[in-house]
C-alpha positions in Angstrom: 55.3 85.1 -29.3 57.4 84.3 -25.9 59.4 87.2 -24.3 63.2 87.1 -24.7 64.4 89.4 -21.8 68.4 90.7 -21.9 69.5 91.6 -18.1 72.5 94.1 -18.2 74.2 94.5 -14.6 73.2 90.8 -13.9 75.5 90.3 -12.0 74.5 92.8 -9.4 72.7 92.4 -5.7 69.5 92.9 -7.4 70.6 91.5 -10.8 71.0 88.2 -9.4 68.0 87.5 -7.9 65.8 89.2 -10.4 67.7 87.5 -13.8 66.1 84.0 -11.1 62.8 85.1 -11.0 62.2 86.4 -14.2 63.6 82.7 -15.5 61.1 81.1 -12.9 58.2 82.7 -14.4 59.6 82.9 -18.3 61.9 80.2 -18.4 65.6 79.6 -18.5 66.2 80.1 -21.7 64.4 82.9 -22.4 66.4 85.0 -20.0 69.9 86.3 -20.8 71.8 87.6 -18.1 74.6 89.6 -19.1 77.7 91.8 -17.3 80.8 92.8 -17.4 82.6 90.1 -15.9 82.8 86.6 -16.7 80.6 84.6 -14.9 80.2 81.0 -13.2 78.4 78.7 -15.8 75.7 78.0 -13.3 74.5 81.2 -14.7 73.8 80.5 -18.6 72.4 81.7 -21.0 75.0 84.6 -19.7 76.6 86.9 -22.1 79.8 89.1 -21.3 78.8 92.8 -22.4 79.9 96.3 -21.5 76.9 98.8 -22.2 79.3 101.0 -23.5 79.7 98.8 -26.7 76.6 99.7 -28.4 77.7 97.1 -31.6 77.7 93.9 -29.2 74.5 95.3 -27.3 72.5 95.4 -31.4 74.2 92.2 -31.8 72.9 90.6 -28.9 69.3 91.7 -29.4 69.3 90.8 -32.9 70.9 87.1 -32.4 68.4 86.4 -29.5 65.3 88.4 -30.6 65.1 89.6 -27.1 62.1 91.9 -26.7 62.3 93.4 -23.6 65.2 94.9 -21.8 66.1 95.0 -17.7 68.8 97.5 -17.7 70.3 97.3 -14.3 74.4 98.1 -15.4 75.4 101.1 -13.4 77.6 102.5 -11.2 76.1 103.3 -7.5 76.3 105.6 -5.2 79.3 105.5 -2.9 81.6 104.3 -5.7 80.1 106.6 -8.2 82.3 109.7 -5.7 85.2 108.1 -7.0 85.4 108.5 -10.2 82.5 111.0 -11.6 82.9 110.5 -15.5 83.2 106.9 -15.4 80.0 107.1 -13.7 78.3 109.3 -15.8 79.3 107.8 -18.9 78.2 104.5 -18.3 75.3 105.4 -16.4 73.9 107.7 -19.0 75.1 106.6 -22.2 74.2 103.3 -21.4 70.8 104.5 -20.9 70.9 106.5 -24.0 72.3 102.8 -26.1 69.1 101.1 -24.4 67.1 103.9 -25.3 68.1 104.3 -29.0 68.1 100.6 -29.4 64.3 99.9 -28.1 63.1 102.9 -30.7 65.1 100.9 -33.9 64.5 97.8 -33.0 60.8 98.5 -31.7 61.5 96.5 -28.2 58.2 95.8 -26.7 59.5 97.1 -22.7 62.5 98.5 -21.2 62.8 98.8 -16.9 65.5 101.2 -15.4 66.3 101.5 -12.2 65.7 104.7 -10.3 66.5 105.3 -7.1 66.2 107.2 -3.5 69.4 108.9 -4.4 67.7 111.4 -6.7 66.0 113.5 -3.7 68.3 116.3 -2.2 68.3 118.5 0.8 65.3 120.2 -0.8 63.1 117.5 -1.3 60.6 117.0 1.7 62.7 114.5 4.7 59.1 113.2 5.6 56.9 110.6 3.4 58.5 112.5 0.6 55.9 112.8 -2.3 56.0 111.4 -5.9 57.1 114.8 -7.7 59.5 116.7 -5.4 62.1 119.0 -6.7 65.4 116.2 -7.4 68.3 118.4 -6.6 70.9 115.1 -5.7 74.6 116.0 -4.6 76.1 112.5 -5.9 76.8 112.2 -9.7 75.3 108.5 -8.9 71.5 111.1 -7.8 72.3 113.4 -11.4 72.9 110.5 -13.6 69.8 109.0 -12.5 68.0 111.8 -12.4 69.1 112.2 -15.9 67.8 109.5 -16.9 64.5 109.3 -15.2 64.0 112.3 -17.9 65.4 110.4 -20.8 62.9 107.9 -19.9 60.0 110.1 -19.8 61.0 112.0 -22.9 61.7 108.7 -24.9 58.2 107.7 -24.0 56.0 110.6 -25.1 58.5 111.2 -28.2 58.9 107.7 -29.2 56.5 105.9 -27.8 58.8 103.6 -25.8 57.5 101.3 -23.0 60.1 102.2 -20.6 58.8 101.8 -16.9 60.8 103.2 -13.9 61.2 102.7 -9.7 63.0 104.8 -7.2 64.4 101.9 -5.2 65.6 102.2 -1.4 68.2 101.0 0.3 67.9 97.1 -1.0 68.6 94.4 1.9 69.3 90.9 0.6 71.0 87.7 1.8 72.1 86.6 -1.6 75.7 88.4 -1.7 77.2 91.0 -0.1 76.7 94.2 -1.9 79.3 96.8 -2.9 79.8 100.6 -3.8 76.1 101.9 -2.4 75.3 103.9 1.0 73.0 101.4 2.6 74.8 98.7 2.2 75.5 98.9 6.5 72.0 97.1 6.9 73.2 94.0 5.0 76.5 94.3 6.2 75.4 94.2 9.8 74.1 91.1 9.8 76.7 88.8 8.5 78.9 91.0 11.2 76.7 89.9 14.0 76.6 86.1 12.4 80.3 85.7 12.7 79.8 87.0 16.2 82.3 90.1 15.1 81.4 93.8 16.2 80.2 95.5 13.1 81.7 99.1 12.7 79.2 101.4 10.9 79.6 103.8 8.5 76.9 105.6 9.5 75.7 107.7 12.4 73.3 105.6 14.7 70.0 107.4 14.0 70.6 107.9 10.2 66.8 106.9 8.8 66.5 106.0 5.4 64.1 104.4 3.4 64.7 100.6 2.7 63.3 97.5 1.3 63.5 93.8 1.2 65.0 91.8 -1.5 62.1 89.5 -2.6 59.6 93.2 -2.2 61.9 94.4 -4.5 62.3 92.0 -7.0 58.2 91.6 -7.0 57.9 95.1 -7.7 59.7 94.9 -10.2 57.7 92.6 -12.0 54.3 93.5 -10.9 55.1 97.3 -12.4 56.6 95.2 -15.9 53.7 93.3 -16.2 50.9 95.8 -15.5 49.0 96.9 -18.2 50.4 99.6 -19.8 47.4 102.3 -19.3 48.0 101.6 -15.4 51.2 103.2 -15.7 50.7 106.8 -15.5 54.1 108.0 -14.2 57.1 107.7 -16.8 59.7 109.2 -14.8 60.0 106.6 -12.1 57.6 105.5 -9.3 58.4 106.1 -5.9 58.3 102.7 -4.0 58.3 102.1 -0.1 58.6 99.3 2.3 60.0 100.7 5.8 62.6 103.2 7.0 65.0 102.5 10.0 68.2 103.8 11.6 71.2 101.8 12.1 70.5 101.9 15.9 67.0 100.7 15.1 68.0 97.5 12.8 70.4 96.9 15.5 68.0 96.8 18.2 66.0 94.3 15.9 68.8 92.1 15.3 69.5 92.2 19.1 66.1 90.6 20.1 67.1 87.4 17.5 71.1 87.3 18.2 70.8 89.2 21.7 75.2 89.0 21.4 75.7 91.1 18.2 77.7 94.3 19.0 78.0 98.1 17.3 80.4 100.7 17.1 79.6 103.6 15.0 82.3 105.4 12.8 80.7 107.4 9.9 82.9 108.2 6.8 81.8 110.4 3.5 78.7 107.8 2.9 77.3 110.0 6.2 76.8 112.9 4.2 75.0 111.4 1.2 72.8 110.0 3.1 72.1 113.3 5.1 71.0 114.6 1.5 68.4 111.8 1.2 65.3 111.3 2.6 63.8 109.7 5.7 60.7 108.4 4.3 58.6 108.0 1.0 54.9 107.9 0.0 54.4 105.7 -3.0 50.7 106.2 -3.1 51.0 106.6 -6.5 52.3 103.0 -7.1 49.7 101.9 -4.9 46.8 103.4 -6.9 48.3 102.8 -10.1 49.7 99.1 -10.2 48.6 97.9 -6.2 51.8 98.1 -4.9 52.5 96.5 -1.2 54.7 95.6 0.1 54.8 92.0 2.5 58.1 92.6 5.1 58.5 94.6 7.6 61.7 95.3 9.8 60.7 92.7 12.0 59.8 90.0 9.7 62.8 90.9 7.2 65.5 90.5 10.1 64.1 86.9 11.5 64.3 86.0 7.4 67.6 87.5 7.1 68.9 85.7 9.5 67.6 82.4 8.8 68.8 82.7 5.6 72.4 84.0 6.2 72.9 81.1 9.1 71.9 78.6 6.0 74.0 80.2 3.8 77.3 79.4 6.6 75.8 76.3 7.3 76.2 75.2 4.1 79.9 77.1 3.6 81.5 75.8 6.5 
């Protein structure tokens, strides 16, 4: 029998380009994106659902026989400050919906999305190990860390496939992305593009762990489709690609656009990311399911920028 995969959040920075891959390699139709907004019809099969309605969600997987779910709907980290409930309502109990759903309706897989923001000031700064103490200081980090525990308990008491990554700070060209604390190192570029100075809301030699889009999106996949007595960690797999400052990204995108200009004015997004960490080891992910990544800073920022200059191109 053929996969039927439901994406919730699709309409997200990663949303969108996974919901393309995953209907590359399982085809179009057997791929429902789904959100909260209504949605261009260059998008179908697209569905408008809010994870909160649990009666639409059961519809939705009963009407399409889906079988596995990519559960990206949440609130993230930056936006999450303003409104704490919200945040934890739809990031948890949407979890909880997904959850409960793939123990009736025996789903064969469920991915949710982890992320760096679950390490606090007592986590180790430095190549910060698989299990660390997760102390986070955004209700973004506690929902997530929440549900990296749901996850794990929903797997040994229910048997549910439910597989897990701690992402990074995610850098893509596809859209501009809103709400989350790393979102400078996308940002920056387009800035430096238009040929305006980029004001950045974070200090210049802020390190934190990031990734490229298409890593990201592969990871993704590789850890879905490994077989399942690979996957030894339920809670969520630490992932890594590189970590940079916004001075050193800068410096990066300097060598390719030597013109692009800085100014540094850090706002309340400073102080989550002081909480994070610098670095991660993701041995674990590389033992487990051969996890490796393929960009580096260098090679992300030429891509970036060839891909940003083709998106204009074709805009203007």
């Amino acid at each position: 029998m053929s996969e039927k995969i439901l994406v919730t959040g699709a309409n997200g920075q990663i949303g969108k380009v996974l919901t393309a891959a995953l209907r590359e390699k399982y085809g179009r139709k057997n791929v429902i994106a789904s959100d909260i907004v209504k949605t261009p019809a260059d998008n179908e099969p697209y569905l408008f659902l809010d994870i909160l309605n649990k009666t639409r969600l059961y519809e939705i997987v009963e009407d399409h026989n889906i079988t596995q779910v990519f559960h990206l709907a949440a609130i993230l980290s930056a936006n999450g400050e303003w409104n704490p409930l919200k945040t934890w309502n739809i990031n948890l109990n949407g979890l909880i919906t997904i959850l409960e759903l793939a123990k009736e309706k025996k789903l064969k897989k469920v991915f949710f999305p982890s992320t760096i923001a679950v390490f606090g000031r007592t986590t180790p700064r430095v190549d910060t190990p698989q299990a660390v103490p997760l102390e986070p200081e955004t209700i973004y980090g506690i929902s997530k860390v929440s549900g990296e525990l749901l996850c794990n308990y929903y797997h040994q008491k229910y048997g549910i496939d439910v597989r897990s990554i701690r992402y990074p700070g995610i850098i893509g060209y596809q859209s501009i992305p809103h709400g989350g604390t790393t979102d400078y190192a996308v940002e920056i570029f387009h800035s430096a593009l238009k040929g305006e100075t980029y004001e950045c809301f974070l200090a210049p030699d802020t390190r934190l762990p990031m990734m490229y889009i298409p890593d990201a999106i592969r990871a993704t996949i590789e850890l879905m489709e490994a077989p399942v007595e690979n996957i030894k960690t339920r809670t969520s797999y630490n992932l890594a690609s590189m970590s940079f400052s916004p001075a050193e990204i800068y410096a990066e995108i300097k060598k390719n656009l030597p013109e692009a200009q800085i100014t540094y004015q850090p706002d309340f997004r400073q102080e989550i990311a002081a909480s994070w960490t610098e670095s991660i080891d993701d041995s674990q992910a590389r033992a487990d399911w051969g996890w490796a990544p393929a960009y580096d800073l260098s090679a992300m920022t030429k891509d970036m920028i060839e891909q940003i200059e083709k998106l204009y191109f074709q805009h203007h």
